[in-house]
KEKEVO-498860 format. One line per field, with one value per residue (C-alpha): residue in three letters; x, y, z. Coordinates in Angstrom, 3 decimals, always signed. Layout:
<nodes>
sero	ala, ...
px	X, ...
py	Y, ...
pz	Z, ...
</nodes>
This chain:
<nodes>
sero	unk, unk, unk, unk, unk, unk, unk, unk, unk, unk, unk, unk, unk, unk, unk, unk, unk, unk, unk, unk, unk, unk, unk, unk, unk, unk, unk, unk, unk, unk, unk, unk, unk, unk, unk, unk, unk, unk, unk, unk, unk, unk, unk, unk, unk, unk, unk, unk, unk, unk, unk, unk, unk, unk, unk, unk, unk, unk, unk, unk, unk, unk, unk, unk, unk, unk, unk, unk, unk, unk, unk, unk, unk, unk, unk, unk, unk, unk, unk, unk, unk, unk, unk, unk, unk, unk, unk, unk, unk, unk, unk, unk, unk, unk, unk, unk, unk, unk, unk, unk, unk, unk, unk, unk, unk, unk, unk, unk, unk, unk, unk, unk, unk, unk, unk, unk, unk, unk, unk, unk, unk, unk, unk, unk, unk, unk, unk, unk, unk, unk, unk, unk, unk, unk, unk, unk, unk, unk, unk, unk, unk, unk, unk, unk, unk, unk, unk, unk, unk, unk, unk, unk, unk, unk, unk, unk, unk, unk, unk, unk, unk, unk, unk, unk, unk, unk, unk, unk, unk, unk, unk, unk, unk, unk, unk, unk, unk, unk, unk, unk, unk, unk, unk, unk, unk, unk, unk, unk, unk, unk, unk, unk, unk, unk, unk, unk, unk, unk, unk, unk, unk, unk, unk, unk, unk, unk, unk, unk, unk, unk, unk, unk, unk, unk, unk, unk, unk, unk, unk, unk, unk, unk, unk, unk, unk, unk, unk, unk, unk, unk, unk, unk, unk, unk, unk, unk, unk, unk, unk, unk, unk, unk, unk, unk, unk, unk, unk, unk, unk, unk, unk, unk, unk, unk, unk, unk, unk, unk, unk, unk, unk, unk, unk, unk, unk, unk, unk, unk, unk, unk, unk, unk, unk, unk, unk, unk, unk, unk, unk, unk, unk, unk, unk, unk, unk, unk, unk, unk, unk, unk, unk, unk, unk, unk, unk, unk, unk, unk, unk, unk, unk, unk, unk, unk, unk, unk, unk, unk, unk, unk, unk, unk, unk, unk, unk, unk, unk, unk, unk
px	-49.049, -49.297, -48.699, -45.820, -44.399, -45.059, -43.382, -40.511, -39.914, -40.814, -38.230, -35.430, -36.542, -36.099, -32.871, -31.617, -32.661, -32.326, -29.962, -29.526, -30.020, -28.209, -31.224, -33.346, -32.525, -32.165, -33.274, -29.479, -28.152, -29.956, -29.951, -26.146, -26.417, -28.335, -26.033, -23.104, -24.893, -25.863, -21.957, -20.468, -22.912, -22.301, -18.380, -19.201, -21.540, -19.780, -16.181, -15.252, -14.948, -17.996, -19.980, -19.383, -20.001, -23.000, -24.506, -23.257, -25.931, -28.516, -27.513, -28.595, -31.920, -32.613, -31.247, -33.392, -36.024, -36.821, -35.521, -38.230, -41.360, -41.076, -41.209, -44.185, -45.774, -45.651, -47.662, -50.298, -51.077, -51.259, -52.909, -56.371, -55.504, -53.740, -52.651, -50.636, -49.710, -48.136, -46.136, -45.033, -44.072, -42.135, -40.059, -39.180, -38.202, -36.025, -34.187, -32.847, -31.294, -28.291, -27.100, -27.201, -24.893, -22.517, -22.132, -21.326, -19.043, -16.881, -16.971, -15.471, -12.356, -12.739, -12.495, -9.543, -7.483, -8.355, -7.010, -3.860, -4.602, -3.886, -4.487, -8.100, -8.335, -7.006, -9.369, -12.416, -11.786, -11.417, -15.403, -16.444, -13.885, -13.089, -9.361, -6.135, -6.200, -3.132, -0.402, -2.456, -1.154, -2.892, -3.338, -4.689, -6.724, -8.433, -9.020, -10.832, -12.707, -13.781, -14.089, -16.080, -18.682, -18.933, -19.613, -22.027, -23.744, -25.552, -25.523, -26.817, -28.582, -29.713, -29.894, -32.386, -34.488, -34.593, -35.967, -38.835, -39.654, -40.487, -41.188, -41.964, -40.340, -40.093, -38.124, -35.760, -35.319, -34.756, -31.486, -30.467, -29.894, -28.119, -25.835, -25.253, -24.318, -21.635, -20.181, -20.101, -18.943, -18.137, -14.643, -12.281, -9.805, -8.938, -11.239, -14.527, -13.547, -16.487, -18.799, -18.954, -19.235, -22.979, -23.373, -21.018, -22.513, -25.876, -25.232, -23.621, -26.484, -28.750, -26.720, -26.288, -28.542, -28.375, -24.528, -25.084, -28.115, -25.859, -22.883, -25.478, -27.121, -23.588, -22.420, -25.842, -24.363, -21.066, -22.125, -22.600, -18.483, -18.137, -16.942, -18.743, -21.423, -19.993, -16.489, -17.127, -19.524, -16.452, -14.267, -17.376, -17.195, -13.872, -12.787, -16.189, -14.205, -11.308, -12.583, -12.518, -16.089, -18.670, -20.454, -18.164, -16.414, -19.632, -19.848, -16.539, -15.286, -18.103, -16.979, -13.404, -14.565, -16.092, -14.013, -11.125, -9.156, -7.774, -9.047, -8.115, -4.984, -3.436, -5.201, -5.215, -7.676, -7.469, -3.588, -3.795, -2.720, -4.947, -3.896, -6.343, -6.072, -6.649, -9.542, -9.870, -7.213, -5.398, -5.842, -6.341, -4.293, -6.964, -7.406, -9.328, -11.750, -12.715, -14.440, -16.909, -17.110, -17.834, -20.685, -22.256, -22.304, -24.541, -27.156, -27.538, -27.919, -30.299, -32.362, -32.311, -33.338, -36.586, -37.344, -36.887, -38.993, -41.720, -41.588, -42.268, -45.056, -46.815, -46.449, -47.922, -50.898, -51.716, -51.892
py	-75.869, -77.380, -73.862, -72.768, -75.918, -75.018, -71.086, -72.654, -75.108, -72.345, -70.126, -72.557, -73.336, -69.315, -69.295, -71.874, -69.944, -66.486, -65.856, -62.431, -60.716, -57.313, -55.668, -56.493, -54.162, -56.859, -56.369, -57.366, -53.984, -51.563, -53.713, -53.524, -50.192, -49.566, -51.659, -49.459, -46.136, -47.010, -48.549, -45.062, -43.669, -46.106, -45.016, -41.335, -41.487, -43.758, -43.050, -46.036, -49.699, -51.041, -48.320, -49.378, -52.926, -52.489, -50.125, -53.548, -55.244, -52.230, -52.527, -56.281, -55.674, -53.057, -54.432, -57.785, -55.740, -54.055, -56.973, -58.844, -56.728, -54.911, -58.002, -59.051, -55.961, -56.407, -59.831, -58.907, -56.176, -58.182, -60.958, -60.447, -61.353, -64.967, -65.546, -61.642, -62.769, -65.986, -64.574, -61.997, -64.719, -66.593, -63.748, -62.602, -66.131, -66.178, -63.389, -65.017, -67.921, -67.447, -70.954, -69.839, -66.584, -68.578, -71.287, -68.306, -66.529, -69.566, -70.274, -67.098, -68.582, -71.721, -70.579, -67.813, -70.737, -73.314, -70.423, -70.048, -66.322, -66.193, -62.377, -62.412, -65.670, -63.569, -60.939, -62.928, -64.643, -61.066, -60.379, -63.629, -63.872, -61.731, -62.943, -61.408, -62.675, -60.762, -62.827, -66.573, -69.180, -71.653, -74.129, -71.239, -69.935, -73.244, -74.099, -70.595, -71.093, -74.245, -73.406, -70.413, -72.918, -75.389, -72.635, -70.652, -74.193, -73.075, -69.438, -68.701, -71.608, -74.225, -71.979, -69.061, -72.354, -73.623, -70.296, -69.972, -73.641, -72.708, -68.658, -68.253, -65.542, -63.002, -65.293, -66.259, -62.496, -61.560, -64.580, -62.898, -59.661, -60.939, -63.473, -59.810, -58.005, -60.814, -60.836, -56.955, -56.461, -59.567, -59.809, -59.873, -58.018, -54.707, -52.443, -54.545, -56.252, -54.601, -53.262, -56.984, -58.674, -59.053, -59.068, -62.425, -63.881, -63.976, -65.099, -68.242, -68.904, -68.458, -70.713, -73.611, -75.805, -74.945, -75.669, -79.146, -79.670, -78.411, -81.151, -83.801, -83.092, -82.513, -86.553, -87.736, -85.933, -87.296, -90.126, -86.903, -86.707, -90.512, -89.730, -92.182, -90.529, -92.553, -91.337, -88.072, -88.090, -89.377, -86.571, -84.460, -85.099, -85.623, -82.190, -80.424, -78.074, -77.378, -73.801, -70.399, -70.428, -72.757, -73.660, -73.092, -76.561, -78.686, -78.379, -77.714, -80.941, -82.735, -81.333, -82.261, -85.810, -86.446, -85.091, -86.907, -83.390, -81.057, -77.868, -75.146, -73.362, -70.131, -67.255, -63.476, -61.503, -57.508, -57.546, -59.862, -63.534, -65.826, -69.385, -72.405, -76.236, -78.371, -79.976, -83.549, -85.991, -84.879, -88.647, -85.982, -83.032, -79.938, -79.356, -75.983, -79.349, -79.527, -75.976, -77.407, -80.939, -78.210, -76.757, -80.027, -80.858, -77.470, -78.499, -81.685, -80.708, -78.590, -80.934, -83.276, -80.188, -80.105, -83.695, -84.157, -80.793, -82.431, -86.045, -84.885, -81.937, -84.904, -87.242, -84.347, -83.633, -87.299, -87.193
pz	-228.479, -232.103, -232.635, -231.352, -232.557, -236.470, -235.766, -234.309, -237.373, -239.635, -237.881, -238.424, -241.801, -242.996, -241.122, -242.826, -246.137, -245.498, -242.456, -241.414, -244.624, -244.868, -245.794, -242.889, -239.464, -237.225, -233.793, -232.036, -234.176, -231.530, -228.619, -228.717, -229.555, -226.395, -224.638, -225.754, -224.837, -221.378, -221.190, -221.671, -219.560, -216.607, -216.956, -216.765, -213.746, -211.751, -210.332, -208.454, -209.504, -207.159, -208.842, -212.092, -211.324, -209.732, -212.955, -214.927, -213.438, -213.640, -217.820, -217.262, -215.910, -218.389, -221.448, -220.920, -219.793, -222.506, -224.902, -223.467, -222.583, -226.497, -227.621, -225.526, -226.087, -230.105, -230.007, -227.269, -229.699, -232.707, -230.414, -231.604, -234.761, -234.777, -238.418, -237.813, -234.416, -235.635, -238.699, -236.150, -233.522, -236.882, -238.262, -233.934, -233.479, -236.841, -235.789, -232.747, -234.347, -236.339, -237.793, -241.177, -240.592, -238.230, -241.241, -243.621, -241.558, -240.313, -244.266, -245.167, -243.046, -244.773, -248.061, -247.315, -246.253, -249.187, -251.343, -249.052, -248.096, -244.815, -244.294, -245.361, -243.110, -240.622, -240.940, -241.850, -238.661, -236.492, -237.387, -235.590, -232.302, -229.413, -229.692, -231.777, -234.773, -236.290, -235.259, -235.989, -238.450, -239.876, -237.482, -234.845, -237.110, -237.821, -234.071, -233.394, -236.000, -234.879, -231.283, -232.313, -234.466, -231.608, -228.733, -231.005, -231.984, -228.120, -227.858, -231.549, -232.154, -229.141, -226.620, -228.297, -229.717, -226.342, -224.560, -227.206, -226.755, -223.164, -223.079, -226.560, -228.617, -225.483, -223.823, -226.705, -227.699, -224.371, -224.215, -227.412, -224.959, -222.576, -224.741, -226.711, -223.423, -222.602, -226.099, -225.619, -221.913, -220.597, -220.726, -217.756, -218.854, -217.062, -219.500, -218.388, -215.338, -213.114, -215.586, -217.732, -214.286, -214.190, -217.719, -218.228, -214.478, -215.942, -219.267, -217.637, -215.668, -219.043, -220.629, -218.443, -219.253, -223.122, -223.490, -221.664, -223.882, -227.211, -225.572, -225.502, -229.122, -230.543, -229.314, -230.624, -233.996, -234.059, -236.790, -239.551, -239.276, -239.293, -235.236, -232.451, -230.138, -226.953, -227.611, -228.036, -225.127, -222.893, -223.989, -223.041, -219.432, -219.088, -220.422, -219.784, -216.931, -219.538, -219.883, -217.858, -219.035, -216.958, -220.117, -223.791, -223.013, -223.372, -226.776, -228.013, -226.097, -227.921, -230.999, -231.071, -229.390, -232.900, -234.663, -233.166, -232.957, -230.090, -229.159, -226.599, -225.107, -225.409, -226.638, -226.471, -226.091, -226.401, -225.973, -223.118, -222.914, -221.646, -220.631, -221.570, -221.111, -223.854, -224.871, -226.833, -227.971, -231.291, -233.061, -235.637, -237.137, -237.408, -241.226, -243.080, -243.802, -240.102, -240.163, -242.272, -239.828, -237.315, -239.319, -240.028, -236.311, -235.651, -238.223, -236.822, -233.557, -234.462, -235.954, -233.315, -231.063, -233.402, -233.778, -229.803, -229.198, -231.724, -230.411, -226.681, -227.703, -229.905, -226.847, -224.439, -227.367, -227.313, -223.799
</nodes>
């Protein structure tokens, strides 16, 4: 247990150096990649829309599947040696997490608007959203870029450090597959209606508990942007249902609670509109400056994920 503890802070700690380092072929590259194959091969074997919902959730089963027994099957054989098995465990672990590359990506943004160039801001912005970004001004470009910091703050970051907490790297790899199959098919738009219905039905129930967890650590964060924990936990629950999604609100209403600032509302998303309520109170205008609030608000929760995690393994060690 001490352990697992010590590869899950060392896994942070080189994602918070490294990232995902261009060099380095990182495992999500051929999961979606797999994900896209069996995708187009779904669409040519099946000729009716049930069909091609029900090989949706076939590409479920197999995409985790494989995500998670490879995995398994790389540290049983390197189990018989435990400082190989626990570097192994580290750098698995390291590659589910993606703080580091969210903070550099939503920075790109950042910086593209502090230099008023609102077509790289545009595009910069394209790489990290499923929305149009063509037609965004500022202000919209600000807000998705926020939104996209504050839902990622559980899908790349709380949520993968919460499945190796309790199924080790396996787990959290395998949560990496399925977040990567929603992000890839889950859309309900007419183009993945049936085959993205399984795909973005399981990643909600994958995520529930991690969003609410990410909504939680967020509030207890709020102090980092000079915002107050039990407003922002207010706006939490009071706007936690503000989202077609069962989960994304959690932490982006925690978000804009401490940060004072309004998220949500229209959107398109692959040439179709797509109607949102808000979510917060706008005491504040959004600025370029609260991309980096947003950022700041990740970290933190992720450190209060650790020193949690720690404080309750040290209390069960004691034990």
């Amino acid at each position: 247990m001490a352990m697992n503890i010590l590869d899950i802070i060392l896994a942070v700690i080189i994602d918070w150096l490294i990232g995902d380092p261009n060099w380095l072929p990182h495992p999500i590259i051929y999961i979606g990649r797999l994900i896209g194959f069996l995708d187009k091969k779904g669409r040519k074997l099946c000729k009716s829309n049930g069909g091609i919902k029900a090989f949706g959730g076939l590409i479920v089963i197999i995409v985790a599947g494989i995500s998670f027994f490879i995995t398994f099957g790389i540290l049983k054989l390197v189990s018989s040696l435990p400082w190989l098995f626990h570097i192994v465990n580290v750098l698995i672990i390291w590659t589910t997490l993606a703080a580091k590359c969210l903070s550099k990506e939503a920075k790109k943004v950042y910086h593209a608007l502090k230099d008023k160039d609102i077509e790289k801001a545009r595009l910069m912005l394209s790489y990290i959203v499923g929305r149009d970004t063509t037609q965004l001004g500022d202000n919209e470009i600000i807000r998705a870029d926020v939104e996209t910091v504050a839902e990622n703050a559980s899908d790349g970051v709380i949520a993968p450090l919460f499945y190796a907490i309790i199924g080790g790297a396996p787990l959290a790899m395998m949560y990496k597959a399925i977040n990567t199959m929603d992000s890839m098919l889950g859309y309900m738009n007419e183009k993945y209606r049936y085959i993205g219905f399984f795909p973005a039905k399981v990643d909600d129930v994958f995520n529930f508990i991690p969003a609410r967890i990410t909504g939680i650590l967020i509030c207890l964060s709020s102090f980092v942007v000079k915002g107050n924990a039990i407003e922002s936990f207010c706006i939490m629950v009071r706007d936690r249902k503000n989202h077609k999604s069962p989960n994304c609100a959690y932490p982006e209403a925690a978000a804009a609670g401490a940060m004072k600032v309004q998220l949500g509302g229209t959107n398109v998303y692959f040439g179709e509109v797509v109607h949102k309520p808000t979510i917060g109170d706008k005491k504040k205008t959004l600025s370029f400056e609260h991309i980096n609030e947003s950022i700041k608000l990740m970290y933190a929760a992720e450190i209060f994920m650790i020193i949690i995690y720690v404080a309750f393994m040290f209390v069960i060690i004691k034990k």
